[in-house]
Structures are given as structure tokens and as C-alpha cells.
BAFI-3210 file (N, C-alpha, C; in Angstrom, 3 decimals, decimal comma, padded with zeros to 6 digits):
// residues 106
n [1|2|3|4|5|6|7|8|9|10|11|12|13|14|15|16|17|18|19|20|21|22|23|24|25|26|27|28|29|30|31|32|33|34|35|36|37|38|39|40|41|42|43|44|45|46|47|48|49|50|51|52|53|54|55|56|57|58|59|60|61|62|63|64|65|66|67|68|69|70|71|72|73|74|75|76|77|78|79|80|81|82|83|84|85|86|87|88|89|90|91|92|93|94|95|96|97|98|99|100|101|102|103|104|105|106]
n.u [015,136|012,611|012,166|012,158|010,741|008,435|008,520|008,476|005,742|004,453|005,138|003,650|001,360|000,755|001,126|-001,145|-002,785|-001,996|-002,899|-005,699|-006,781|-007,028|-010,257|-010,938|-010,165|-012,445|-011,818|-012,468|-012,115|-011,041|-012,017|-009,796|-008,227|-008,785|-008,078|-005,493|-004,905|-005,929|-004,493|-002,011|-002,083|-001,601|-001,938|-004,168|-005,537|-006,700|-009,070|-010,981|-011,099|-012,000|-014,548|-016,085|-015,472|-014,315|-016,012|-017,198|-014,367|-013,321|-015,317|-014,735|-012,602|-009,532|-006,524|-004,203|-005,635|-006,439|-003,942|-003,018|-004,616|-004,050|-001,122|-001,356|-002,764|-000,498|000,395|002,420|003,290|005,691|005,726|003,226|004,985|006,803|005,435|004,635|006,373|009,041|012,095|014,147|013,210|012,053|013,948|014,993|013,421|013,462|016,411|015,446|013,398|012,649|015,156|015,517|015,506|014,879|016,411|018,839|022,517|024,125]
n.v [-021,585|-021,860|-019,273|-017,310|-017,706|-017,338|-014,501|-013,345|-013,822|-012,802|-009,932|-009,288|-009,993|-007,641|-005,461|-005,891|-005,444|-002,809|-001,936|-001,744|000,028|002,002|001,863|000,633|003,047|004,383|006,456|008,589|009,201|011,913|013,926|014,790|013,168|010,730|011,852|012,229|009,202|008,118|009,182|008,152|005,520|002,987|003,741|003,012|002,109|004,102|005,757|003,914|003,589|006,075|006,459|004,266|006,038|006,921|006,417|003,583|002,197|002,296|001,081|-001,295|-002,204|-002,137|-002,128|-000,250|002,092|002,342|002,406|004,370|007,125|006,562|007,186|009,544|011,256|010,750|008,954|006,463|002,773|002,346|003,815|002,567|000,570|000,456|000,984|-001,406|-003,304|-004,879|-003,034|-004,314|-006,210|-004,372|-003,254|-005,294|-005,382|-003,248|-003,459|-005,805|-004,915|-002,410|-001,133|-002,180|-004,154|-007,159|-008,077|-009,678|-008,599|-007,579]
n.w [008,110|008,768|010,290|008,450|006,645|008,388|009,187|006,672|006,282|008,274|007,860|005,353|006,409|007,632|005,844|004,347|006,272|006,913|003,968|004,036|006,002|005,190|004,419|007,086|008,591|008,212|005,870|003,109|-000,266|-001,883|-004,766|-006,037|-005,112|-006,356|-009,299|-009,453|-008,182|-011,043|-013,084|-012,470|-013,249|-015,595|-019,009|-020,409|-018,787|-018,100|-018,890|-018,601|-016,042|-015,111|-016,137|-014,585|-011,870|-008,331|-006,644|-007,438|-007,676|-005,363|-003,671|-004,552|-003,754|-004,106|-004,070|-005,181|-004,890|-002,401|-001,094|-001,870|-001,064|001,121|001,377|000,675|002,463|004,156|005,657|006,071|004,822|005,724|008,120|009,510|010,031|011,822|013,933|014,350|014,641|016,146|016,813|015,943|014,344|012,214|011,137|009,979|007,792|006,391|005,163|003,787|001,938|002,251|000,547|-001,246|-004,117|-004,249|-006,127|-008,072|-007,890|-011,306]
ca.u [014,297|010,737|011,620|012,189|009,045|007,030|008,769|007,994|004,246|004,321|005,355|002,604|000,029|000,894|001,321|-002,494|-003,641|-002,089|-003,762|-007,334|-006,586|-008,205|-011,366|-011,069|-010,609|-013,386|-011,599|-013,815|-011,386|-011,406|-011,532|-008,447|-006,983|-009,066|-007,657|-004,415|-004,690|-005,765|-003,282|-000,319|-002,365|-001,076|-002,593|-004,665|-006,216|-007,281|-010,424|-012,186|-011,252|-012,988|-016,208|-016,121|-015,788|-013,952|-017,207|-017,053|-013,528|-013,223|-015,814|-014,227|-011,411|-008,605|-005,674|-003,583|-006,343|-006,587|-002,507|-002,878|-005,047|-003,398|-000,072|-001,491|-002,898|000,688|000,138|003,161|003,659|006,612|004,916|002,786|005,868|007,386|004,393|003,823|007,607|010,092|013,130|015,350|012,051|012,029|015,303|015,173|012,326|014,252|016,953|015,131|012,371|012,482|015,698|016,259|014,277|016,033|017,005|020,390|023,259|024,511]
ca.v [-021,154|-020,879|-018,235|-016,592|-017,802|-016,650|-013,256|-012,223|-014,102|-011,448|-008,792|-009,681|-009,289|-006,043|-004,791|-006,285|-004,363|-001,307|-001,069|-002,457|000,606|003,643|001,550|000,826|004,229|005,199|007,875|008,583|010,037|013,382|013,950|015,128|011,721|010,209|011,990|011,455|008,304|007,255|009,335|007,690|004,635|003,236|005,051|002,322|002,021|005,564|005,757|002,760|004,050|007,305|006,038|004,002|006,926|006,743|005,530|002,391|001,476|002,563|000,006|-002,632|-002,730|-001,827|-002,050|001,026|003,157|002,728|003,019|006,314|007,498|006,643|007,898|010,997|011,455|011,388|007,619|005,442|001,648|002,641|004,398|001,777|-001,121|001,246|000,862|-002,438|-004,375|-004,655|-002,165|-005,548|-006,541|-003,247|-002,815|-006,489|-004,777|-001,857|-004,187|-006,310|-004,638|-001,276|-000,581|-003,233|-004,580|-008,392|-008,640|-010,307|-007,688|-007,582]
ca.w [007,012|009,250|010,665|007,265|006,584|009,623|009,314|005,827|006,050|009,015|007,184|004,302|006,746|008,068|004,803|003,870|006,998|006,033|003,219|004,948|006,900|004,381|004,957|008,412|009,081|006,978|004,915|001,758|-001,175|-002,476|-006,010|-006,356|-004,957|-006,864|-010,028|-009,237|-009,194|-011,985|-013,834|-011,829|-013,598|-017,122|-019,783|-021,551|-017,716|-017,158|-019,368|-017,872|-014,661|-015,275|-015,940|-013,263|-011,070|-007,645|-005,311|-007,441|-007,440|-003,943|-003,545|-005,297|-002,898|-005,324|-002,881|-005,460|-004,753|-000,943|-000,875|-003,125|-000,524|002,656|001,223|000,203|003,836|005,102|006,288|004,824|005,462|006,931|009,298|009,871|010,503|012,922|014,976|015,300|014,579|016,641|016,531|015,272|012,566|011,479|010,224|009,258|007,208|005,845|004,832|002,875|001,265|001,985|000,534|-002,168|-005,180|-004,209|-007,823|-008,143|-009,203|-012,189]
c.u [012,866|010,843|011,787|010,860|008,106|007,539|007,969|006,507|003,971|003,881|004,098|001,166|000,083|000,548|-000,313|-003,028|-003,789|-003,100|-005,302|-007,138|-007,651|-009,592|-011,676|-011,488|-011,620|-013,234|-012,408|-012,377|-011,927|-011,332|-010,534|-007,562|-007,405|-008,390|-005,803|-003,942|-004,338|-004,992|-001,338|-000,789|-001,638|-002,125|-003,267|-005,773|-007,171|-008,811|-011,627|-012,418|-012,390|-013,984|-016,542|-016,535|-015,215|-015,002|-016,877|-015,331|-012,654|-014,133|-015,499|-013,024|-009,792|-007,518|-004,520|-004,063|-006,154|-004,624|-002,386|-003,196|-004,378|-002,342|-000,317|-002,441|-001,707|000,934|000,990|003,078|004,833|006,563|004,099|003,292|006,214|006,832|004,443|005,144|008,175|011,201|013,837|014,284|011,878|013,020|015,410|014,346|012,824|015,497|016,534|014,204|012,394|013,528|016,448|014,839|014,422|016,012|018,292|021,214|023,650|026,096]
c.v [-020,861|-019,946|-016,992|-016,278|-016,627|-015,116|-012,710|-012,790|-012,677|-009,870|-008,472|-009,394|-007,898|-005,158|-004,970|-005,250|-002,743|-000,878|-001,404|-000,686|001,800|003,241|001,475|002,137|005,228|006,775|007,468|009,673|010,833|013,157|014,311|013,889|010,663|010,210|011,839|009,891|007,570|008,120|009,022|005,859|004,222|004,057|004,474|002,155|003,398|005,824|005,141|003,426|005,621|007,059|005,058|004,789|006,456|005,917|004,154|001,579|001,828|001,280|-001,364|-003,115|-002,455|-001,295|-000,527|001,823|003,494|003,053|004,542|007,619|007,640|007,576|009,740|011,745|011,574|009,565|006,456|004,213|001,775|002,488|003,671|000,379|-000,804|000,723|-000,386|-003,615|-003,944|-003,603|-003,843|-006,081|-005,697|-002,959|-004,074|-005,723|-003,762|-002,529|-004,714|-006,375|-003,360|-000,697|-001,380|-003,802|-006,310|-008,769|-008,727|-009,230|-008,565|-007,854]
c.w [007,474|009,675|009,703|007,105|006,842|009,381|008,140|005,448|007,107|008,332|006,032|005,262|007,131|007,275|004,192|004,947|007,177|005,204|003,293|005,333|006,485|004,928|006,366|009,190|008,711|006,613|003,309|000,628|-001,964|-003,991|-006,955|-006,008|-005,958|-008,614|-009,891|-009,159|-010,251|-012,917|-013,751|-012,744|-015,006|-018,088|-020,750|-020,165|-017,800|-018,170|-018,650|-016,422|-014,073|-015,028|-015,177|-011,972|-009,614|-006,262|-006,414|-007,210|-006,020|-003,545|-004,309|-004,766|-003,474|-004,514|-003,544|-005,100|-003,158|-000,432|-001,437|-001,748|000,704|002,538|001,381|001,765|004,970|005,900|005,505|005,517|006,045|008,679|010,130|010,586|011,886|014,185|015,332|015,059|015,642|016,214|015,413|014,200|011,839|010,568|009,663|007,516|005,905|004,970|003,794|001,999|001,037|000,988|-000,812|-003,571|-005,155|-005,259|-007,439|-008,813|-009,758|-012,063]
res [x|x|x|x|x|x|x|x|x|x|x|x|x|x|x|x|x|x|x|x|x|x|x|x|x|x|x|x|x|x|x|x|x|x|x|x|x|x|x|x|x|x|x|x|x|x|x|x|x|x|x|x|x|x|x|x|x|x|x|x|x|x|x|x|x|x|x|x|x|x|x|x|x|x|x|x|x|x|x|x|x|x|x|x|x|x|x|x|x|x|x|x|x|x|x|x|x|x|x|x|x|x|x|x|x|x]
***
């Protein structure tokens, strides 16, 4: 069971540094990602978000936004596991996250 653990605490950071990553790489979002967005947002959200305006909730860290962004740069977590798992953690990966919601069937 630790190495369950240690795997998907693993996996959890990766997935945190992914999306660290928009910043890291200091990409600045267009206003077109920005509108996109917040219309992929619910629809009781997207007002506030407006007047907000993308420099603040870009600055607020808002981990949908910096995934919106990366994605839409061509940059998937996928893409990102690939890189830095193992061939045999990867597909562990793909297995049990990528490819499943682990809800119990029906």
C-alpha cells in the first residue's frame, strides 16, 4: 500500500508542477484564452470573472486558468508525464487516471 501511496503523492506533484508551469514559463494569456475561459466557466461564475479581468485572476494563481492556458498552447499533462515517468509509471498513469473516472461500475 506505500508504494500506492508514494506513486500517486508522485503523480500529485507532477500534476501541481504542470500546472506551476504557465508561470514558470512566463506565458502571459491572450485575450482570447482568457475569454474562453471563462465561458468554459459555470455561468453564475462568468460575470465576476469579467470584471476581474484576466491580469488579476492570472495573478491569483487560479490553477483552471493556467491549465486553460497551457492546454491551449498545445502543452497537455500528458505530455508533461511522458517526460518525466517512467515508461511502466506512465501507463500505470494512463491506467488509472487517464482513462478512468475510478467510480465503481454499475
Amino acid at each position: 500500500m506505500d508504494q500506492e501511496k508514494d506513486f500517486t503523492q508522485r503523480i500529485d506533484e507532477l500534476a501541481l508542477d504542470y500546472l506551476h508551469q504557465a508561470v514558470a514559463l512566463g506565458l502571459t494569456p491572450t485575450d482570447d484564452e482568457f475569454v474562453g475561459w471563462v465561458d468554459a466557466q459555470p455561468l453564475a461564475s462568468r460575470p465576476g470573472l469579467y470584471r476581474k479581468g484576466w491580469a488579476h485572476c492570472w495573478a491569483a494563481g487560479l490553477l483552471s486558468f493556467q491549465e486553460w492556458v497551457l492546454l491551449a498552447r498545445g502543452m497537455s499533462l500528458a505530455d508533461y508525464l511522458v517526460q518525466r515517468l517512467s515508461e511502466k509509471e506512465y501507463l500505470r498513469w494512463v491506467e488509472l487516471f487517464a482513462t478512468s473516472t475510478l467510480a465503481r461500475p454499475k
